[in-house]
C-alpha positions as CSV (number, residue, x, y, z in Angstrom):
1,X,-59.9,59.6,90.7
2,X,-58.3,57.0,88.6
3,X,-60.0,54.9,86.1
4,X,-59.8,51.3,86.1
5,X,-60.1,51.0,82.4
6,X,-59.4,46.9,81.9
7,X,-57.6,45.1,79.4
8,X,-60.2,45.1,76.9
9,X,-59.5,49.4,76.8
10,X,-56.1,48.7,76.5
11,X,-55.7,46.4,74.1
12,X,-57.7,48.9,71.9
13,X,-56.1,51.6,72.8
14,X,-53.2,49.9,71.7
15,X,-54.2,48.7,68.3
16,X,-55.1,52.6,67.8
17,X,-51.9,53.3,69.0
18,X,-49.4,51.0,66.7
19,X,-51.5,51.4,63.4
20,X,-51.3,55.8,64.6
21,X,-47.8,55.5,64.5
22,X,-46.9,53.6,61.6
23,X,-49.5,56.0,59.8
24,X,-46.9,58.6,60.7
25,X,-43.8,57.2,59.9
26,X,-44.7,56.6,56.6
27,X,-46.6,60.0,56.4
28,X,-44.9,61.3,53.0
29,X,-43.8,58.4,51.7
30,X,-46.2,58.2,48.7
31,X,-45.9,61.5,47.5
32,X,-41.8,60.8,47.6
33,X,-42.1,57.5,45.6
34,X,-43.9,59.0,42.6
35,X,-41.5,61.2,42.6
36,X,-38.8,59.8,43.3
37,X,-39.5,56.4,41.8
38,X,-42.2,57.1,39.2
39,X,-40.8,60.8,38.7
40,X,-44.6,62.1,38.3
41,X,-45.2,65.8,37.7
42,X,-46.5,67.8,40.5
43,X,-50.0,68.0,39.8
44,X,-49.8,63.7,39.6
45,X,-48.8,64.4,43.2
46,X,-51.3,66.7,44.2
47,X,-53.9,64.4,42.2
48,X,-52.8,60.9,44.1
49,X,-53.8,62.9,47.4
50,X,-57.1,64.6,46.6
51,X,-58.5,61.4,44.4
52,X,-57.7,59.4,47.3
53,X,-59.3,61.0,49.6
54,X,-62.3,61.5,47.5
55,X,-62.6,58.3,45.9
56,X,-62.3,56.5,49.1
57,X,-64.9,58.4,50.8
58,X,-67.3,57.7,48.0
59,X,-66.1,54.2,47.8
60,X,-66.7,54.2,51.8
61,X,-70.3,55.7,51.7
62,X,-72.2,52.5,51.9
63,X,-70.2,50.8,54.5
64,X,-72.1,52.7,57.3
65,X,-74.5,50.3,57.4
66,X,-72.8,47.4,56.6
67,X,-70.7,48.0,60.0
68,X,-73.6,48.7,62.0
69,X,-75.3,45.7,61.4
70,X,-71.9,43.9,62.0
71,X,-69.9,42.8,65.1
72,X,-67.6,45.7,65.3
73,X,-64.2,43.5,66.6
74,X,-64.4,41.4,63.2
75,X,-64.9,44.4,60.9
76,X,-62.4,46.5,62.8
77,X,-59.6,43.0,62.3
78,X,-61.0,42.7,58.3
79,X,-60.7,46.3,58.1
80,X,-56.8,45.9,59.2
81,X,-55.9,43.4,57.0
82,X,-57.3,44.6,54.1
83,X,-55.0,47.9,55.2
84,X,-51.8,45.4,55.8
85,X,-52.3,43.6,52.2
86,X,-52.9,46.8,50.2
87,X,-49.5,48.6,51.5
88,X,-47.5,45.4,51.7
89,X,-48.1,45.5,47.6
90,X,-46.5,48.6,47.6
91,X,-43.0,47.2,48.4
92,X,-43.4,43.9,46.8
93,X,-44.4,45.3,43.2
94,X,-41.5,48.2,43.8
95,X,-39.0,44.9,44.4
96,X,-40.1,43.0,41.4
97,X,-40.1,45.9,38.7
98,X,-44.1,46.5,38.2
99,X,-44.9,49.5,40.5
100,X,-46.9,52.5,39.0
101,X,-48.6,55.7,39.8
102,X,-52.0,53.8,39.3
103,X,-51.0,51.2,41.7
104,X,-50.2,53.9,44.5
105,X,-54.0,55.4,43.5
106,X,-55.5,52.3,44.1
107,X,-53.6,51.4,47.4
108,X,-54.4,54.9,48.9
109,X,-58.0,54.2,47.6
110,X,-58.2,50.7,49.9
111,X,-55.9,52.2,52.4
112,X,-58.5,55.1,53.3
113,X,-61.5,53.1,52.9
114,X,-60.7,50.3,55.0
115,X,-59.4,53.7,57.6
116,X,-63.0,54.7,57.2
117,X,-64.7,51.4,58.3
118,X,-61.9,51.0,61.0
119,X,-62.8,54.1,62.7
120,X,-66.9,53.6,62.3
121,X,-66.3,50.4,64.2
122,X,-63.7,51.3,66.8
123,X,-65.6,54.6,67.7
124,X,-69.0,52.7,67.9
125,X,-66.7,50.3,69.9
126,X,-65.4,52.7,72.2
127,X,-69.1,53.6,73.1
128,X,-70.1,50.4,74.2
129,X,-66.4,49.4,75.9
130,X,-66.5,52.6,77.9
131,X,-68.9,54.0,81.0
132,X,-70.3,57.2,79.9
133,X,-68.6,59.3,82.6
134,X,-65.4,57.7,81.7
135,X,-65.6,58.4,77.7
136,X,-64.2,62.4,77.7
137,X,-60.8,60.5,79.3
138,X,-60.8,57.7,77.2
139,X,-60.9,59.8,74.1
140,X,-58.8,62.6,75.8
141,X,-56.0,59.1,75.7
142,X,-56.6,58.6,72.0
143,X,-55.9,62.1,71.3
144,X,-53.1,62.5,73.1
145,X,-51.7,59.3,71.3
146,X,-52.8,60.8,68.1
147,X,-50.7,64.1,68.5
148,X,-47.5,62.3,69.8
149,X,-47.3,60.2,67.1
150,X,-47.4,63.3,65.1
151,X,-44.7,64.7,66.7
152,X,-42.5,61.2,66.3
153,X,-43.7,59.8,63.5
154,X,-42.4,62.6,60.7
155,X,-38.7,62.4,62.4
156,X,-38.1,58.2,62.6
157,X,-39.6,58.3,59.0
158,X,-37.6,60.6,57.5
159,X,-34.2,58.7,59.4
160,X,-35.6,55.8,57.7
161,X,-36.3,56.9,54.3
162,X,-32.8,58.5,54.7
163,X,-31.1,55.1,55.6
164,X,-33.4,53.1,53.7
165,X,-35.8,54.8,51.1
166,X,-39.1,55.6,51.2
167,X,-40.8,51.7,50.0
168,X,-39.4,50.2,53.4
169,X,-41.6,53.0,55.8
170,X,-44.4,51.9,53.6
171,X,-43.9,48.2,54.7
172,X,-43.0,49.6,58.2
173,X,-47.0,51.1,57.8
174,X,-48.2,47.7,56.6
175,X,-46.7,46.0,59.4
176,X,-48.5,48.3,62.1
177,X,-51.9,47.2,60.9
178,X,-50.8,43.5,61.2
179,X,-49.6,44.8,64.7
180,X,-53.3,46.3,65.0
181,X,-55.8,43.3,63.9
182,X,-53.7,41.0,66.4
183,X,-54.2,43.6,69.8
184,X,-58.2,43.5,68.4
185,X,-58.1,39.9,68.4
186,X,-56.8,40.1,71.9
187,X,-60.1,41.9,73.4
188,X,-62.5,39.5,75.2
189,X,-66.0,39.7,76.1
190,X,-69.0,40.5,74.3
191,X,-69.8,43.1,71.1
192,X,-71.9,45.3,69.8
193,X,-74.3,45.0,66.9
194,X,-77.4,46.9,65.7
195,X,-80.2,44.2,64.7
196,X,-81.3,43.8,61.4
197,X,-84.0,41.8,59.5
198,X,-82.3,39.1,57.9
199,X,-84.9,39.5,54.7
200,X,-84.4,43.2,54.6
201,X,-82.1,44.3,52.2
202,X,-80.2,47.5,52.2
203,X,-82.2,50.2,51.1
204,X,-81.2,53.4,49.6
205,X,-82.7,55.3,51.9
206,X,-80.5,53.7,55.0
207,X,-77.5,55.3,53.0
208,X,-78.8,58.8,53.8
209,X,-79.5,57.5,58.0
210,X,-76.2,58.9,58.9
211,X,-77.0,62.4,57.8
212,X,-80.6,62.2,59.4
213,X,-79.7,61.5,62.5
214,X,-76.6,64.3,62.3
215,X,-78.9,66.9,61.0
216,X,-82.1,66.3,62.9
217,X,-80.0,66.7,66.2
218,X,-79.5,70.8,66.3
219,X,-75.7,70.6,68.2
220,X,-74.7,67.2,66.3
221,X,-75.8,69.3,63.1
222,X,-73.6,72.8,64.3
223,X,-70.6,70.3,65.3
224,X,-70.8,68.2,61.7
225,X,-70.7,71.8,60.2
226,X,-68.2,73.5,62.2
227,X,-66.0,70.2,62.3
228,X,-65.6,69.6,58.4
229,X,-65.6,73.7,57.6
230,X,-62.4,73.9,60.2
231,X,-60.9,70.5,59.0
232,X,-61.5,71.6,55.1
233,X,-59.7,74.8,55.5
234,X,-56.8,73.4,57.5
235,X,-56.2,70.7,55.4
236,X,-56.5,72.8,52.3
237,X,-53.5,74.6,53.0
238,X,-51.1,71.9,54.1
239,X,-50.0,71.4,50.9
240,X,-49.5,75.6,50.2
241,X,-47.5,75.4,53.1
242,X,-45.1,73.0,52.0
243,X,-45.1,74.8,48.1
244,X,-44.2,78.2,50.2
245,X,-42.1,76.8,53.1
246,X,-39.7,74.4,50.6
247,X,-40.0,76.1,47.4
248,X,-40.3,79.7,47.7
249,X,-38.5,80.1,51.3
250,X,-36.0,77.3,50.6
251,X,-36.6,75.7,54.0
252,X,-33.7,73.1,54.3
253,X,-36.2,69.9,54.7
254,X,-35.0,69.4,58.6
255,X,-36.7,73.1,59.4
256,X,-40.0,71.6,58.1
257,X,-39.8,68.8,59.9
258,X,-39.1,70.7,63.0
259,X,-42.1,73.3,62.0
260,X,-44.5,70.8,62.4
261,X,-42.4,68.0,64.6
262,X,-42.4,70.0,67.6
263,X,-46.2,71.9,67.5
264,X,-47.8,68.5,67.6
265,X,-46.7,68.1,71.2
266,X,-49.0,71.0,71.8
267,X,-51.5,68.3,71.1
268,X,-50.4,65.5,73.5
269,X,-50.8,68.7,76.4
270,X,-54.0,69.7,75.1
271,X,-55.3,66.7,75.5
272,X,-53.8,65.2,78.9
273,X,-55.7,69.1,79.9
274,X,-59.2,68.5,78.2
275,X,-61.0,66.5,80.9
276,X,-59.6,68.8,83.6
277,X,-60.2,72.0,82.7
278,X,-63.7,70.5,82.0
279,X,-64.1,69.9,85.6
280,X,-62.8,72.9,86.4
281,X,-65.1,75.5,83.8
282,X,-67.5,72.9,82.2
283,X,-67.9,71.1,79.0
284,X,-69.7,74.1,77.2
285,X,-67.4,76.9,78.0
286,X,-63.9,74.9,77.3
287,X,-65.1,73.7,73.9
288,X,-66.4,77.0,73.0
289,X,-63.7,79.0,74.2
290,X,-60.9,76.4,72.5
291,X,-63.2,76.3,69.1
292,X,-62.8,80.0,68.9
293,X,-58.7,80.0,69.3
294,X,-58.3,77.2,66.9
295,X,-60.0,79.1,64.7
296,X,-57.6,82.8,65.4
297,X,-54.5,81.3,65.4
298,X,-54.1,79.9,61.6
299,X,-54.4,83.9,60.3
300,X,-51.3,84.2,62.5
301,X,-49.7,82.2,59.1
302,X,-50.6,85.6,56.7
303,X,-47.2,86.6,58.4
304,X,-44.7,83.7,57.8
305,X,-41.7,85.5,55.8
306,X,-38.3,83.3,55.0
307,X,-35.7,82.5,57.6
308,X,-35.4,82.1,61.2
309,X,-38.4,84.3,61.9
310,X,-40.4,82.4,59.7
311,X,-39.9,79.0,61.2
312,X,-40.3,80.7,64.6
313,X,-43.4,82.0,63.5
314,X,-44.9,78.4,62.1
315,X,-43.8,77.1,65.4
316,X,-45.7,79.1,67.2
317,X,-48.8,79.8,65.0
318,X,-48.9,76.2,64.6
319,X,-48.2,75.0,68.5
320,X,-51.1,77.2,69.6
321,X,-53.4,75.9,66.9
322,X,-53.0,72.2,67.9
323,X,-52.8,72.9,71.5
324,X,-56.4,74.5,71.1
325,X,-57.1,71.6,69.0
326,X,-55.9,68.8,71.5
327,X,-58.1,70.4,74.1
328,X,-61.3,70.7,71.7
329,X,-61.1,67.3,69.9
330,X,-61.7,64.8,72.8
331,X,-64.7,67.2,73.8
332,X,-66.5,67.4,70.7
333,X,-65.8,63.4,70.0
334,X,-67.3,63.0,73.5
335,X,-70.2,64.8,73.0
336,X,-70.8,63.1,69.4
337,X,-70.8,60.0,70.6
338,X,-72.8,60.8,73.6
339,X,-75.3,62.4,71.4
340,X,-75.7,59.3,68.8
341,X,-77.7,56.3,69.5
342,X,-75.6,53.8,70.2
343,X,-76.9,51.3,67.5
344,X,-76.5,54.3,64.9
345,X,-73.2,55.1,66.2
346,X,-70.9,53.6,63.2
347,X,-73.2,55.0,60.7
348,X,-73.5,58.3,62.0
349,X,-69.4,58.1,62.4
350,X,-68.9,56.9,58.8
351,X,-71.0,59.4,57.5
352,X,-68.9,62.4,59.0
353,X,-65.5,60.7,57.9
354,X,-66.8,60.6,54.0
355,X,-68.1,64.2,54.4
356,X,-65.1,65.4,56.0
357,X,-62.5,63.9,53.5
358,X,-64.8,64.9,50.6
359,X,-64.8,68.6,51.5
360,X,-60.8,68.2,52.3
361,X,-60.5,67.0,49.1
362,X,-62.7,69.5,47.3
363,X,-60.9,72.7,49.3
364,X,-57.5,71.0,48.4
365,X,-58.4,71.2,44.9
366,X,-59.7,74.6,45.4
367,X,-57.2,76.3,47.3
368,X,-54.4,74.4,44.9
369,X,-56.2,76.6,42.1
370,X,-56.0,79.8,44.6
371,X,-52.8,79.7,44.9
372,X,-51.8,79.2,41.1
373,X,-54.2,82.0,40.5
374,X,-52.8,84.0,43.4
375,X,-49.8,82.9,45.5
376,X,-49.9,80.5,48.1
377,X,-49.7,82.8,51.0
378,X,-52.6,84.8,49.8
379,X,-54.5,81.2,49.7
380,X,-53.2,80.4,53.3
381,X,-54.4,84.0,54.4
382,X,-57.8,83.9,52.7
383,X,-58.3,80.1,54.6
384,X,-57.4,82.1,57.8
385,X,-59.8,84.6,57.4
386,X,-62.8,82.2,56.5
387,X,-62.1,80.4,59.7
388,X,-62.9,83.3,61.9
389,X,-66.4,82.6,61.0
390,X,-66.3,79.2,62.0
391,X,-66.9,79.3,65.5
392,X,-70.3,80.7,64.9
393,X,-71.5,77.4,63.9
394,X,-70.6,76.1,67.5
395,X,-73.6,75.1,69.7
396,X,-74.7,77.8,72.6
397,X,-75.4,76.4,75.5
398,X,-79.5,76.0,74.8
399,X,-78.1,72.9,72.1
400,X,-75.9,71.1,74.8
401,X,-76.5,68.3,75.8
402,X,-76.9,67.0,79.5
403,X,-75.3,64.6,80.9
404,X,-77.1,60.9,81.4
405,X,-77.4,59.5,84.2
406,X,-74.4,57.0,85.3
407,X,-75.2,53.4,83.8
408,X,-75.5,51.2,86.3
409,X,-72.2,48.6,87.2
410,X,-74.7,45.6,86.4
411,X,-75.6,47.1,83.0
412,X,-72.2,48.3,82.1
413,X,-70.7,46.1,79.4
414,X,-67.8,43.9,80.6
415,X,-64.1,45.2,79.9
């Protein structure tokens, strides 16, 4: 049956979708400035993506409640233009002569915090724009959004940092999250808002109320776990790949575009499948059975050797792994929100979005050590091998959830 989503769906879906893409385009660009521009030395590089990833998540912590206690389509607009002013400076200091390697820091730092608060809101949101029954498609669309622009992104970048340089995909980026706050100022109707004591102040204790409600709840706990383990270890070998792939291999750059380019349309399947083979075998067994092959297929990367084989093999490897992971996503986001109250919903989201990028930060750092201690394919093997035991973490079928009764069309919010 088809699902009448109405505009107010769409015209989120489409801020998602235009802020997604220019994400992508200029996915790279800041590692090629500093060196290109800046000339920094490798570990500079390495350093300008872990800090900002940590330091925003730490910087991000207390917004949890802040957003909760806010009107989400405000934060989520604030959120974007704070994201549009930060990388617009990144041009405008390159063109006047003043751009440095601490500026790029402190832009990624506001870039990923504001991305943060964005997502809190717009998945807390989603839960109250959305029916219940309907909420395993609608995040099934954001996925397959997610993994297309993955695919395109990378490619119309590159053409433009080829044409142009890598400062103009930056703006290109800025502009999307202009792009963005305008489609959220398009949604009508009402919001969503937890209530709060105008005299109470934030407490420390509410900074902890994300991880109380994820760990008190036995499958939100096993998900939280198995989510940032299998992110961490993923993550923590993107940059190995591109050390091996590039430098040791001599990939031409077009090859590793192409190795990753074309897997991510695994993704968009994936996830145009999720919601029907759920009908088909149930929610339990499809996230279960794709949790364990995301976690098979990246050991499949122990046997990437140099040439056309190689590539052939990171296609594949790499196509199975986010086909799995285009099928699990929209599951496991479903059944996170569906598990979360819905006036906890941005804390509990902002809480796993500083945990995750605080352990991808701390296994990038890790694994970076690995692999000068090592090589980088005995660091990419040895993250394979510890992701076999991730699936264990996934909740049997005594933790899952049932599903809630329909809400009624009176007491459904208003598109």
């Amino acid at each position: 049956m088809r699902v009448k989503w109405g505009s107010g769906f769409g015209w989120l879906w489409s801020a998602y979708a235009v802020s997604t893409y220019g994400t992508w385009i200029a996915f790279g660009a800041f590692p090629l400035i500093a060196v290109r521009v800046l000339h920094a030395p490798a570990f500079a590089v390495s350093l300008l993506e872990a800090a900002g990833l940590a330091v925003a998540a730490v910087v991000a912590f207390p917004l949890g409640p802040w957003v909760e206690h806010r009107a989400k389509r405000p934060v989520m607009i604030a959120m974007d233009l704070a994201r549009f002013l930060a990388m617009a400076s990144v041009p405008i200091a390159y063109f006047l002569g003043v751009l440095s390697y601490g500026h790029l820091l402190v832009v990624s730092v506001i870039s990923g915090t504001a991305g943060i608060a964005f997502t809190a809101a717009s998945g807390a949101y989603l839960k109250y724009l959305v029916r219940r029954e309907h909420l395993l498609a609608a995040n099934g669309r954001f996925e397959g959004t997610s993994w297309v622009a993955t695919a395109a992104g990378p490619p119309l970048g590159g053409a433009l940092v080829g044409l142009l340089g890598p400062v103009v995909t930056v703006m290109a980026d800025a502009l999307s999250y202009l792009l963005s706050a305008l489609a959220v100022l398009r949604i009508r109707g009402g919001d969503v808002a937890a209530p709060r004591d105008p005299a109470t102040r934030l407490r420390a204790a509410d900074l902890l109320g994300g991880w109380r409600i994820i760990l008190r709840d036995r499958a939100l706990r096993r998900l939280f776990l198995n989510s940032i383990l299998v992110g961490g270890l993923i993550m923590a070998t993107v940059p190995l790949l591109a050390v091996l792939l590039l430098g040791e291999y001599h990939f031409p750059a077009w090859w590793y575009g192409l190795a990753f380019g074309v897997p991510a349309l695994g993704g968009f399947v994936g996830a145009r499948l999720s919601a029907r083979l759920v009908r088909r075998y149930g929610r339990h067994r499809v996230m279960t059975a794709s949790g364990w092959l995301r976690s098979i297929f990246p050991l499949g990367l122990a046997f990437v050797r140099p040439g056309i084989p190689g590539l052939l093999t990171v296609i594949i490897v790499e196509g199975l792994l986010i086909t799995c992971m285009g099928i699990f996503n929209p599951i496991y986001a479903t059944e996170r929100l569906q598990r979360t109250p819905t006036d906890h919903a941005a804390r509990v989201l902002s809480t796993w979005s500083v945990s995750s990028k605080l352990v991808q930060a701390t296994l990038m750092v890790i694994w970076g050590l690995l692999a000068t201690l090592t090589s980088p394919l005995a660091a990419i093997t040895l993250s394979g091998v510890l992701l076999l035991a991730t699936p264990l973490l996934l909740p049997d079928r005594t933790h899952f959830s049932t599903p809630e009764p329909a809400v009624p069309a009176e007491e459904a919010p208003a598109p």
